[in-house]
NUSE-500423 format. One record per residue: residue in one letter; x, y, z of N, C-alpha, C, O, CB in turn. Coordinates in pm, whole numbers, plus 50000, padded with zeros to 5 digits. Glycine has a CB too. Example, Ala and Ser with C-alpha at 12.3 -4.5 7.8 and 13.67 -1.06 7.14 Angstrom:
2
A513194943150780512304955050780513204967050780514244966850846511314955350905
S512854977550708513674989450714512905000350787513415011450804514084994050572
//
This chain:
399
X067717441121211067397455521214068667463321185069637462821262066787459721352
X068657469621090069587473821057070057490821215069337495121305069147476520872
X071547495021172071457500421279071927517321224071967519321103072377491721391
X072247527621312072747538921254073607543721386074147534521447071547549621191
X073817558321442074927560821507073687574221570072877581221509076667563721405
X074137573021754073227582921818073097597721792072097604821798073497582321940
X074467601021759074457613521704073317622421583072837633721575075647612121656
X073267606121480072217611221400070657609921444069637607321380072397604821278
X070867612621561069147613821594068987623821700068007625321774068387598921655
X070667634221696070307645021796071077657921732072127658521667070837641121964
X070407665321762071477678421647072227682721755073077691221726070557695221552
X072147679321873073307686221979073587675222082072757668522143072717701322068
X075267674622092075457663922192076807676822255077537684522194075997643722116
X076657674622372076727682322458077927673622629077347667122716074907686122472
X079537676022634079557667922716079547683322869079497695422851081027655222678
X079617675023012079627685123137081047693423130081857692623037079517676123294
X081167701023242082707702523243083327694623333084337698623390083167715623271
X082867684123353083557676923397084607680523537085767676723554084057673823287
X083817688323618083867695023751082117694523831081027693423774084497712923716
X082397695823967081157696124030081357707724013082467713024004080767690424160
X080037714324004079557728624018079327730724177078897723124264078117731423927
X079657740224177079957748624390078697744924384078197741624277080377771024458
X077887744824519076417742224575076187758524646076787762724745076337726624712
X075267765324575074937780324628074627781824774074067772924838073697786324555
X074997793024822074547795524964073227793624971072517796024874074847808825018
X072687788325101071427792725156071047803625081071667814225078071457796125298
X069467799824985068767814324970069117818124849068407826024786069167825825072
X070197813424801070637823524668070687813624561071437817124471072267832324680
X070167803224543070167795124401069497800224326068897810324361069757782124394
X069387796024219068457799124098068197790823994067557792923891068827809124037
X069017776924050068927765923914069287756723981069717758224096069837767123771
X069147742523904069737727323965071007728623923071437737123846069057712023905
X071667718723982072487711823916072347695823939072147691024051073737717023946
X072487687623812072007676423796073207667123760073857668223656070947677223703
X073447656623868074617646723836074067633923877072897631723908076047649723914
X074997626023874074017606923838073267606923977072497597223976075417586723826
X073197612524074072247609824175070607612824169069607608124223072767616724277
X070897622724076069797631524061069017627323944068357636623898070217645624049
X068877615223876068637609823808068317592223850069167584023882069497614323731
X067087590323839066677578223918065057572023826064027578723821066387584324114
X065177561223777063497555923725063287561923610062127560123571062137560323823
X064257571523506064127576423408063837587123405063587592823299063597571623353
X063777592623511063297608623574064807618623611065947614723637062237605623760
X064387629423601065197635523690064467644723785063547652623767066177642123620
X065257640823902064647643224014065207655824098066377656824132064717631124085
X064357663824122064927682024166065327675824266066527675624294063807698024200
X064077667324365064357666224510065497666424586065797672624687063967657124544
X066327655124488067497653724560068377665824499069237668124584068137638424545
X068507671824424069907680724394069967693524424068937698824465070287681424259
X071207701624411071637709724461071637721024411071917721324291072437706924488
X071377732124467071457747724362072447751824375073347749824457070587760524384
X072287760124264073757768324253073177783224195072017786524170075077759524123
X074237789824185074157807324165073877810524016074027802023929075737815924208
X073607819023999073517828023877074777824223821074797814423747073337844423903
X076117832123851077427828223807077387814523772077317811523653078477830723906
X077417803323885077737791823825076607788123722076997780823631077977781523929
X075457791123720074907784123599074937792423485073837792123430073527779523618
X075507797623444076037809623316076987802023293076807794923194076547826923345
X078367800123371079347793123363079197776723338080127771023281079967796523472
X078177770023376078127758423380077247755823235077127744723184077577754023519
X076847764523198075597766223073076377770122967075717774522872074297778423096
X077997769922949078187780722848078137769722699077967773222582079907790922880
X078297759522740078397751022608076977750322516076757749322395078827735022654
X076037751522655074427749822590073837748622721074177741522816074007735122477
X072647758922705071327757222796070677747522805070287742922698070417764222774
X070407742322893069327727322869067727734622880067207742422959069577711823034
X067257726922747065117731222715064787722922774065397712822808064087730122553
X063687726322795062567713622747062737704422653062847708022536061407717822697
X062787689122694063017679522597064257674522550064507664422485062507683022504
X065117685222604066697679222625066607662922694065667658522759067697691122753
X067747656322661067637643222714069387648922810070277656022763067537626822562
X069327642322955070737640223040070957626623040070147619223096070737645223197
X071997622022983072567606422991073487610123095073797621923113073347598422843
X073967599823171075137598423253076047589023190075507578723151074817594123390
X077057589923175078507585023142079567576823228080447568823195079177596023114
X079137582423365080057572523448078987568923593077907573923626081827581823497
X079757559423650079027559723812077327562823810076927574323832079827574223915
X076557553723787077037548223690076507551223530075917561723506076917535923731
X076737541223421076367544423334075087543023276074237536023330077027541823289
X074867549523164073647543023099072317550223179071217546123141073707524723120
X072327562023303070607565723353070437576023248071327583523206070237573223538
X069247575723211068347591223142067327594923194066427587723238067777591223003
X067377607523192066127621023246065967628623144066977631523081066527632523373
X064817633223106064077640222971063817657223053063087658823151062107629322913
X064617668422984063847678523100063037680523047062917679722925064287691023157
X061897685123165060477688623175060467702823165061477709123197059777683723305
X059037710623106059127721723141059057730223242058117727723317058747724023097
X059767740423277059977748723397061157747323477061417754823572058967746923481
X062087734723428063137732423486063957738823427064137739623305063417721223502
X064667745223537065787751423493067417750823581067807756523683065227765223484
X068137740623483069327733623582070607735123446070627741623342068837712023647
X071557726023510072737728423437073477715723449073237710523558073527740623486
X074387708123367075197696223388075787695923512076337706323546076197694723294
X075807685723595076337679423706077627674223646077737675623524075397668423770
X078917666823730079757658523631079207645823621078257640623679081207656923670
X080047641523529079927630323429078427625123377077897613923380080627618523495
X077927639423322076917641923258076907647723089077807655223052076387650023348
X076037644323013075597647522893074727655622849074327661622949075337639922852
X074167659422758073107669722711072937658822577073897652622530073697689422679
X071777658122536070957650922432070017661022362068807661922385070087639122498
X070747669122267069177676322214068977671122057069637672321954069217697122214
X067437663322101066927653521913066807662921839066087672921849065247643721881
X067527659821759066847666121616065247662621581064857651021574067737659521481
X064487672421563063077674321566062857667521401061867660621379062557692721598
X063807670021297063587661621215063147646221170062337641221091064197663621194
X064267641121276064287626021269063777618421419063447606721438065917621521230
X063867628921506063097619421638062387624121675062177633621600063607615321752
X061547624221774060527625921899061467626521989062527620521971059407614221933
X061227634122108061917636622233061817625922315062707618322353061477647822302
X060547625822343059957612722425060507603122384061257596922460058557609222419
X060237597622205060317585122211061907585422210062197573622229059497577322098
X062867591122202064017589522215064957586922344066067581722352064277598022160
X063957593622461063987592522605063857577022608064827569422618062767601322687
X062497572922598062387559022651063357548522542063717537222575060597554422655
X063647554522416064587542222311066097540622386066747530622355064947549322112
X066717550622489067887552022538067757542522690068767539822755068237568722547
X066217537722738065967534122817065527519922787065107513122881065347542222867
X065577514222652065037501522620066137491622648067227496922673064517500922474
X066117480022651067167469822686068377466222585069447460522606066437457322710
X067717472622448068967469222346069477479222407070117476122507068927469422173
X069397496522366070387504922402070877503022509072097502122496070127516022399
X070467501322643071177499422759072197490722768073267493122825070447496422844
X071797476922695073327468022676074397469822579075397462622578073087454522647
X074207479222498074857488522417075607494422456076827492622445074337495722367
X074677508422546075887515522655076507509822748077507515122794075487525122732
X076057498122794077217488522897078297483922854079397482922908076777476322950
X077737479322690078807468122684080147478722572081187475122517077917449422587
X079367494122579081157501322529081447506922661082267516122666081307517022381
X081057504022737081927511422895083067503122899083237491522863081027509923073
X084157515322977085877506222985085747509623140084787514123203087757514822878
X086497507423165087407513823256087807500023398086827496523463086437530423319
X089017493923431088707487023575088327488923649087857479423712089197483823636
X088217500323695087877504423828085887510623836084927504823887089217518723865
X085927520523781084817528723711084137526223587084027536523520085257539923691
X083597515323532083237518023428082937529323355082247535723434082617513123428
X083047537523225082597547423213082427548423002082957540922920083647557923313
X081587559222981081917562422808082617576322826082607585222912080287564122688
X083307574122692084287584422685083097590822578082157583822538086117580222630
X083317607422532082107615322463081997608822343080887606622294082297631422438
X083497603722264083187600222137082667585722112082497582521995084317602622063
X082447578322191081997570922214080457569622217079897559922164082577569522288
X079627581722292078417583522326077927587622172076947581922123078247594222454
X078597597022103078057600321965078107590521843077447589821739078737611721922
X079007584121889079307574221800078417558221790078447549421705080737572521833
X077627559821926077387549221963075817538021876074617539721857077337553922111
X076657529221855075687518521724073997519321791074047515921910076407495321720
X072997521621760071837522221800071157518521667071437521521551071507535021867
X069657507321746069027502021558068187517721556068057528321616067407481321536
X067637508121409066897522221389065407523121434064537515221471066897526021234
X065527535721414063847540321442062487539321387062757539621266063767551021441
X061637538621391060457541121298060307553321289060767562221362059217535721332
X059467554221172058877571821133058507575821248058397568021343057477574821025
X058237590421256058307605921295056977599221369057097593221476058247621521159
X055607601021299054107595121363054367582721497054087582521617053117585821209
X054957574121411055237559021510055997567321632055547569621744056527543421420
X056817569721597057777573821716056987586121849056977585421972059287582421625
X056697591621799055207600721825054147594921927053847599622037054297601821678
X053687584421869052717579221919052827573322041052257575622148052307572221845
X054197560221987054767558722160055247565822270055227561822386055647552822170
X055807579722218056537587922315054747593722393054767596722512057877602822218
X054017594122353052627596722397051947588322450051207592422539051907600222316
X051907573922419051657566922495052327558822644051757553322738051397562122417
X053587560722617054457556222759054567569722790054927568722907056097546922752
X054527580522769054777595022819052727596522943052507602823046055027610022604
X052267592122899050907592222937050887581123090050207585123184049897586122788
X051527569823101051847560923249052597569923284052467568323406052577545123258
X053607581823271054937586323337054407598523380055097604323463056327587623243
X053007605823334052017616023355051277611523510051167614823628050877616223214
X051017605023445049947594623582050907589123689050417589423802049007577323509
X052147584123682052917581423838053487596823839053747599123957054457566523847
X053767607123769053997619623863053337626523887053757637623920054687626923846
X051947623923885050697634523957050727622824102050837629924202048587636123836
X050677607824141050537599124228051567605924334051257608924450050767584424174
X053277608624254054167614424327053687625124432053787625624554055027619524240
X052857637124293052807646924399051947647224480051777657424546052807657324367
X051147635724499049847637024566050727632724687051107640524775048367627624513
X051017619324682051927614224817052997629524890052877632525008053297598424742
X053767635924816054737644524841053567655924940053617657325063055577650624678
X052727661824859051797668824887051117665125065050937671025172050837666324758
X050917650625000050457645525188051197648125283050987653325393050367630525230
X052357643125218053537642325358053767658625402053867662125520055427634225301
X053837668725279054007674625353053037687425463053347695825546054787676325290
X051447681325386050817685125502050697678125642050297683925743049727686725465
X051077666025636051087656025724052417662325849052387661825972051417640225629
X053267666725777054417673725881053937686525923054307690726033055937676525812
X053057694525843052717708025890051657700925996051947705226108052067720325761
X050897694726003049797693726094050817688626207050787693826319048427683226046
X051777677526172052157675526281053357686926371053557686226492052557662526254
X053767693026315054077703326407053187717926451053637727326518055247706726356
X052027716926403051077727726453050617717526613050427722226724049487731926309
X050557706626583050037697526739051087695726822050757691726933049467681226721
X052437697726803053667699026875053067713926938052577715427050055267698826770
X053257724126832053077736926919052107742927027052307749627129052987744826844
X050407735026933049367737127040048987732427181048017736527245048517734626990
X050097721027232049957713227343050767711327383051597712427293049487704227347
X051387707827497052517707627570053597695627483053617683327479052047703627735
X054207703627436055257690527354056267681127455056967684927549056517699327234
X056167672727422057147659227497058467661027455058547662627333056737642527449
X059467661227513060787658127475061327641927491061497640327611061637667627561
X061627630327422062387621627499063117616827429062907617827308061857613027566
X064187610027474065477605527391065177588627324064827578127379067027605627516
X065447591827202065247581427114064917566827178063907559727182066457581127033
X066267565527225066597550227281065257549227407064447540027407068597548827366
X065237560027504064367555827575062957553427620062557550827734064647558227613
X062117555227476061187547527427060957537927316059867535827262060567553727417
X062227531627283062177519527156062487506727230063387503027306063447521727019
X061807503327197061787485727185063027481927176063727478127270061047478727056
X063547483426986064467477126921065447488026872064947498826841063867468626816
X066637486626863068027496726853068427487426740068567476226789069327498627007
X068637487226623069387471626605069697481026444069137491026400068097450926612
X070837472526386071747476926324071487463026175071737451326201073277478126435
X071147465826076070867453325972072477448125970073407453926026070127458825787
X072587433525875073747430725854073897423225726072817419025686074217424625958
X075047419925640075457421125526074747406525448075187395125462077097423025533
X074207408425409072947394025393073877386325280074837391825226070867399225310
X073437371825250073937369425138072647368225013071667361025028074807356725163
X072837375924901071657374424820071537363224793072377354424817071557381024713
X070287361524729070227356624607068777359424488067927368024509070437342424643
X068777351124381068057356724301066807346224258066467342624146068957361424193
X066267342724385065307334524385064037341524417064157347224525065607324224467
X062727343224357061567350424362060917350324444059997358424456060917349224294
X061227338824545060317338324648061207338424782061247329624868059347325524631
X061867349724780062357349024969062357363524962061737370424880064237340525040
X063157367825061063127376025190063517391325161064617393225213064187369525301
X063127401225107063267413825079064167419125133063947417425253062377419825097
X065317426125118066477431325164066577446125124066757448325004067607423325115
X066487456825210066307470225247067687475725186068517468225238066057472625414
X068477486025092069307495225145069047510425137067907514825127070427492625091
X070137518125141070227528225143069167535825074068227542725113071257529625116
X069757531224930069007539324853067827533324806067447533824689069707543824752
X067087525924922065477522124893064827534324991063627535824973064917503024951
X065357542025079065267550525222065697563625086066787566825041066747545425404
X063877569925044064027580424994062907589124986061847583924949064507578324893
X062907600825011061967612925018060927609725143059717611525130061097615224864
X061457605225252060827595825336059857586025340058937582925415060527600525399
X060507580625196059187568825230060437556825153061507560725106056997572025113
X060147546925153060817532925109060247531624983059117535024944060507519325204
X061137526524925061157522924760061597511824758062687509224808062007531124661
X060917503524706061107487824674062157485424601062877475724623060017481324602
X062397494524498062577492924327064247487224370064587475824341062387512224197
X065127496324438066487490424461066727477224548067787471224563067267500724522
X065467474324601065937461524684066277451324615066077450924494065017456124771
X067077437724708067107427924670066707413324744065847413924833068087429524632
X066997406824728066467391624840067567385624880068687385424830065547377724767
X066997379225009067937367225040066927359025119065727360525143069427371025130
X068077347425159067427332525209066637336625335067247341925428068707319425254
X065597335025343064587338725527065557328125591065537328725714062197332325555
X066017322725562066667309525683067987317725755068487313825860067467291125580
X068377327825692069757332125674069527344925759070537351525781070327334225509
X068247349925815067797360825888067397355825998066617346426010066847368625832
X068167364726121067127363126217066327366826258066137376626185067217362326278
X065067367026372064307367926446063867388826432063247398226382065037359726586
X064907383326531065317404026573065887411426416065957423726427067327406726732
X066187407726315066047415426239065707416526153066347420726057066477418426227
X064137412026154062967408926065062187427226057062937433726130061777393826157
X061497433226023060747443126016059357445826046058487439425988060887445425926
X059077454126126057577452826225056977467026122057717475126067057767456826465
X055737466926119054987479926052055277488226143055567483126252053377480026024
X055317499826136055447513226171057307516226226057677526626281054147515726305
X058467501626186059817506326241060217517726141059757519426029061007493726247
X061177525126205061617536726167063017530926088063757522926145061767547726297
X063277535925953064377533525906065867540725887065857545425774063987531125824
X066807542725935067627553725959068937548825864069777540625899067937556326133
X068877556025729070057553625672071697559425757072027571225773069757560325531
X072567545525803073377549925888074857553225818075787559325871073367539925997
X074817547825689076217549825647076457554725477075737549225394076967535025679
X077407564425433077007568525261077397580625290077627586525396075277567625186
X077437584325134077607598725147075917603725017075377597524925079747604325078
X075677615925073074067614924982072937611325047072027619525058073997604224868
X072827599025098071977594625208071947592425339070927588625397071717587225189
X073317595025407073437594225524072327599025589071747608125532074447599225558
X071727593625734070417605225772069507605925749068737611925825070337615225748
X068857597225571067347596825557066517591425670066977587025775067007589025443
X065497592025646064567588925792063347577925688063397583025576063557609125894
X062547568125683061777564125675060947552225724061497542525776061957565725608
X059407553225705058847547325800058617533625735058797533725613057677554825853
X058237521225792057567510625679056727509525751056557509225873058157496925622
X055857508325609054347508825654053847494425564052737489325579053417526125600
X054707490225488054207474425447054057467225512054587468125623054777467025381
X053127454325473053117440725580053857429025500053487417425516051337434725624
X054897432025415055607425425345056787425025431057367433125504055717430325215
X056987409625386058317400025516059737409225422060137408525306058477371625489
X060117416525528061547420325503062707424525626062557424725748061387432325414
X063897427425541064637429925644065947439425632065597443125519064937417825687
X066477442525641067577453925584068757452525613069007445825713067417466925624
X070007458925524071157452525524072227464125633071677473125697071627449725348
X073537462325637074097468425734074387483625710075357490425741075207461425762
X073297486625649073857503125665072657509525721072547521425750074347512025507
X071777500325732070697509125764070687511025960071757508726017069117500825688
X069817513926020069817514026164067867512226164067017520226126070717531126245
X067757500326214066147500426280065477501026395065537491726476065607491826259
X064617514426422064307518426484062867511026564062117512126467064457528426429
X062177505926649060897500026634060207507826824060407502626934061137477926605
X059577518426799058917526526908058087512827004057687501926963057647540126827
X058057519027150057237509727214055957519327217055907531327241057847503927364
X054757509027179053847513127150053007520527294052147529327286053317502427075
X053527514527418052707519427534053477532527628053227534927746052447505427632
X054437539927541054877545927542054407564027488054057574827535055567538227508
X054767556427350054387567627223053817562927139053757550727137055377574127150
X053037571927014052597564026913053577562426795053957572026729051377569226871
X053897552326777054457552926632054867559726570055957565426555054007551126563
X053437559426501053137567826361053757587726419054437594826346050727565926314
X053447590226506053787598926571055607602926571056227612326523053137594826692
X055937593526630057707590926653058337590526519059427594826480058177574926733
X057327583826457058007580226282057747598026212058417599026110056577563126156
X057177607626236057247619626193057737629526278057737640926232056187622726152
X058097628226377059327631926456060857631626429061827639026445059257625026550
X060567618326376062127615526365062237622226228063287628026202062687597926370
X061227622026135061717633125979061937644626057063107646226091060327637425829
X060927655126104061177667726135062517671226173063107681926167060367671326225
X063057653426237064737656526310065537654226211066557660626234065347646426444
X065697646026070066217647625980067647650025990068647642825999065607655025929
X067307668725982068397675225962069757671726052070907670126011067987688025976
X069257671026183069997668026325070377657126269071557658526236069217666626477
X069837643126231070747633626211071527633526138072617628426167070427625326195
X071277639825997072197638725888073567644425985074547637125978071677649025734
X073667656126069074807665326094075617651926161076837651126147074457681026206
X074987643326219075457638826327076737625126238077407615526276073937633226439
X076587628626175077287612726048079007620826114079327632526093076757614725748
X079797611126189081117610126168081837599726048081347589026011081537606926298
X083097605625999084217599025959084537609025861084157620725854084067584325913
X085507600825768085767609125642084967612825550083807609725577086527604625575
X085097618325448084337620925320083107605925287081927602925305085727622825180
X084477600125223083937583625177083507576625296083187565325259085197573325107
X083317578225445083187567825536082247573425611082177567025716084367563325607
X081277584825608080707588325718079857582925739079217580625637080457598025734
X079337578225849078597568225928078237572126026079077576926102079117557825957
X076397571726077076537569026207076137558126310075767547626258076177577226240
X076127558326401076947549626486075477549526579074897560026605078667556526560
X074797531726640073697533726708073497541626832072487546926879073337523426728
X074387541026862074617547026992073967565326970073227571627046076567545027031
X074627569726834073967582526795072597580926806071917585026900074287587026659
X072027572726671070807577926671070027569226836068957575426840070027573926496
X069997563926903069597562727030069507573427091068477576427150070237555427094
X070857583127087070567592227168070027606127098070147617427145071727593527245
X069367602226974069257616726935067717620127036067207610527093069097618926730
X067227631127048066307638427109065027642627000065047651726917067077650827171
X063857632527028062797637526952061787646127026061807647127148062147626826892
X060737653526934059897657927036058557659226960058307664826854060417671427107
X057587650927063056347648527013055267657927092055607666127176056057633227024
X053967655527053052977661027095052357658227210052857647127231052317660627020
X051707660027290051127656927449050787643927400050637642727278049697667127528
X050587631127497050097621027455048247620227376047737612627293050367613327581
X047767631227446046307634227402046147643327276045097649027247045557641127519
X047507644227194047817653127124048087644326992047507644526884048887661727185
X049217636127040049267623526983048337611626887048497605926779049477619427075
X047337611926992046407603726966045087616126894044087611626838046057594227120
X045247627826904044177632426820045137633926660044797629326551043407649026894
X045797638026677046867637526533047127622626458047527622526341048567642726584
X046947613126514047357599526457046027598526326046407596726211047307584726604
X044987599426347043687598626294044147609526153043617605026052042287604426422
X044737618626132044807625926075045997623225950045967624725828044837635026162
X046937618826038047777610225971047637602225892047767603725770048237605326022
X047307590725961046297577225884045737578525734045867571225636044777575225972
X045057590925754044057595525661044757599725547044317597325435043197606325712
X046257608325573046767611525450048077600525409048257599825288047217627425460
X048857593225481049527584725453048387574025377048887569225275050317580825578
X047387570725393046827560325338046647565425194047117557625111045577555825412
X046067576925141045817582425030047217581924975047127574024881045137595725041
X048597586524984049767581824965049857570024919049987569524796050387582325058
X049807556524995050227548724997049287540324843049797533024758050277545125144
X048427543024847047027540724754047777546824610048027539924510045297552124819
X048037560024625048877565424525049847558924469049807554624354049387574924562
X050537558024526052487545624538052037537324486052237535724366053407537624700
X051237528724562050657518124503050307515524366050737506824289049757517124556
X049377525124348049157525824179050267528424082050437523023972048197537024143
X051017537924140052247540224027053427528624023054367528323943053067555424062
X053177519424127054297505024087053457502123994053907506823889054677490224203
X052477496923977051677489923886051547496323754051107490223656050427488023940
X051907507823751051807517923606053327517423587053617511823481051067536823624
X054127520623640055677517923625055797505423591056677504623505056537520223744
X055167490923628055947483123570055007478823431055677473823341056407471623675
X053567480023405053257484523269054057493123179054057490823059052187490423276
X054697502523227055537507423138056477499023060056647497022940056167515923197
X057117494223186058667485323178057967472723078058857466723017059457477623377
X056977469123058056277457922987056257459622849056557451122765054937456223031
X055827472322829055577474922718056097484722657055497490422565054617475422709
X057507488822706058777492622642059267488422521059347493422409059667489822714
X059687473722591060797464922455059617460222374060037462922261062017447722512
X058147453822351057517452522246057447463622172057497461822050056457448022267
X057327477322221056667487222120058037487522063058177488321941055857503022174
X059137486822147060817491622093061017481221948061437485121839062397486522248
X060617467721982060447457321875059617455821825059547444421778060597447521891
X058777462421804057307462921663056627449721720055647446421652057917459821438
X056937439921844056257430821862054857430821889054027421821877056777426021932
X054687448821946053607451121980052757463421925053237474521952053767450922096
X051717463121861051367477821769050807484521870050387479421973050247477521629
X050797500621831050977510121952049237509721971048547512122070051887528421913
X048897505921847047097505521912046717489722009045947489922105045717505021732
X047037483821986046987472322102047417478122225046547479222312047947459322074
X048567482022251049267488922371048457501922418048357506322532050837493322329
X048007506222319046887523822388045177509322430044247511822508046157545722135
X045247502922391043887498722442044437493022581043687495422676042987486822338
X045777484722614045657483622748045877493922810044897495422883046337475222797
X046707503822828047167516422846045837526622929045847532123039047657521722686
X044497525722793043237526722860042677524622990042247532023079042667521122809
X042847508622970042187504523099043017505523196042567503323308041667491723105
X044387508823182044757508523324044797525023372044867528423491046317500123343
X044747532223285044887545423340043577558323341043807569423391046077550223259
//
């Protein structure tokens, strides 16, 4: 396959200023700002990032506004993620960020999104990253960079419509789950308010206090699921970053029970997430996390496990050390202070719960299975191995 250079498939390449942009006061943002965090699964993701002011995004925008259909590559830390903006977003380069705008002549937006996401380009952009410490691309590098070629305008078209169509369908699943949870927190603090709310301190209704520890992987298909940080997101667990190790190599006590609470304890970004597991899949988590496991004749769970989000905020504050080291410490979250609903309050709210975490989870569910159809039928359509009408007939049935 013969090859050409990325530049010629975008009429604007665009590098950040290569500064974080200030994070706006409370109340006064008006735009994202988007840096490699904020970029995850080929998406870019508002959830996690930060606003900023009028000023800074004028200032942060002066090289070029990002549209609709702009592509954000990241350049360093690491390299190689892309996010396509969507319409209505309105953000500005994060550092060690890019701007991608296709030339409408020679590409498709879409299909240029997912061609930067296929396995040739990705080992492409890996394998011109330098650096010892940081891998990273330098700008002329990114424009310059060897990519095969494309098919016609239609072809290219077709796929950006057909893998654009699974990426439709897991972000309506998103918002349905997002949507639950967050009526699921409004109900649960209208049943905090209507009934005598409980106060009690973490530690002294849990079972288990226990702290994961530094596993040794490996890359065998059939063992033991290994939890970190950044699987503990938007309060719920994400498979996608985990990894495995030997079940022989785990013990007992720090195996994972349905309904333990997951408390990201150390990071900067995630310090503080809160999430619940609700799988019956054998796992276990590594040393940054903190696992929480409620005694059931106590409190309910499911109850404690949306307590401890509402407390969130309180934990994140609670992270000591430096910049790079903040951590917290079990002894913290033991003693943090939750507060639930009357026990008869409890138990009328659990039913309610149930009802929308399950529709969630049903959701999630479906979008692994459409996400990794995607990931399937990426590199055939990318390699003509597969014609885009074979791929729209499975595409059909699954969606």
């Amino acid at each position: 396959m013969s090859m050409q250079k990325l530049e010629d498939l975008c009429e604007l390449i665009v590098d950040c200023k290569n500064r974080t942009p200030p994070a706006a006061p409370e109340g006064e943002g008006v735009a994202f700002s988007i840096g490699t965090p904020d970029i995850l699964d080929g998406r870019i993701r508002l959830q996690s990032a930060k606003r900023v002011t009028q000023e800074t995004y004028e200032t942060w925008t002066a090289r070029a506004v990002p549209r609709a259909d702009d592509i954000i590559l990241t350049r360093e830390a690491p390299v190689g993620r892309v996010g396509r903006v969507e319409d209505g977003m309105v953000l500005c380069l994060g550092q060690r960020t890019m701007l991608l705008r296709p030339d409408p002549s020679r590409t498709d937006a879409r299909f240029l999104h997912y061609f930067l996401l296929s396995d040739d380009v990705q080992a492409t952009l890996h394998g011109h990253a330098s650096g010892s410490t940081v891998p990273h691309l330098r700008v002329a590098q990114v424009r310059t960079l060897p990519v095969p070629s494309v098919p016609d305008l239609a072809v290219q078209r077709a796929i950006g419509q057909l893998l654009g169509a699974l990426d439709e369908k897991i972000a309506v699943n998103e918002r349905v789950a997002a949507m639950g949870r967050e009526l699921g927190l409004t109900l649960f603090a209208q049943a905090i308010q209507s009934g005598e709310p409980v106060e009690v301190m973490v530690e002294s209704v849990a079972t288990a206090l226990t702290r994961g520890v530094a596993p040794k992987y490996t890359d065998s298909s059939d063992e033991l699921v290994v939890l970190n940080q950044k699987c503990v997101r938007d309060g719920r667990v994400n498979l996608e970053p985990s990894r495995l190790t030997l079940r022989e190599k785990v013990k007992t006590a720090k195996l994972l029970h349905r309904n333990d609470v997951l408390v990201n304890s150390t990071g900067v970004g995630t310090l503080g997430r809160v999430a619940r597991w609700t799988s019956v899949l054998e796992a276990t988590v590594d040393s940054h996390i903190t696992i929480v496991r409620f005694d059931e004749q106590q409190v309910d769970p499911v109850c404690a496990g949306f307590a401890m989000l509402l407390a969130q905020p309180d934990i994140e504050a609670m992270g000591e050390g430096s910049t790079g080291q903040t951590e917290l410490r079990r002894v913290q979250v033991g003693g943090l202070e939750i507060t639930l609903p009357s026990p008869a309050g409890q138990k009328e709210i659990r039913a309610k719960l149930d009802a929308l975490e399950g529709r969630a989870d049903k959701a999630l569910a479906e979008s692994l299975t459409l996400a990794a159809l995607r990931n399937a039928l990426l590199p055939q359509l990318m390699s003509g191995t597969l014609r885009v009408r074979e791929a729209e007939r499975i595409v059909e049935d699954a969606v």
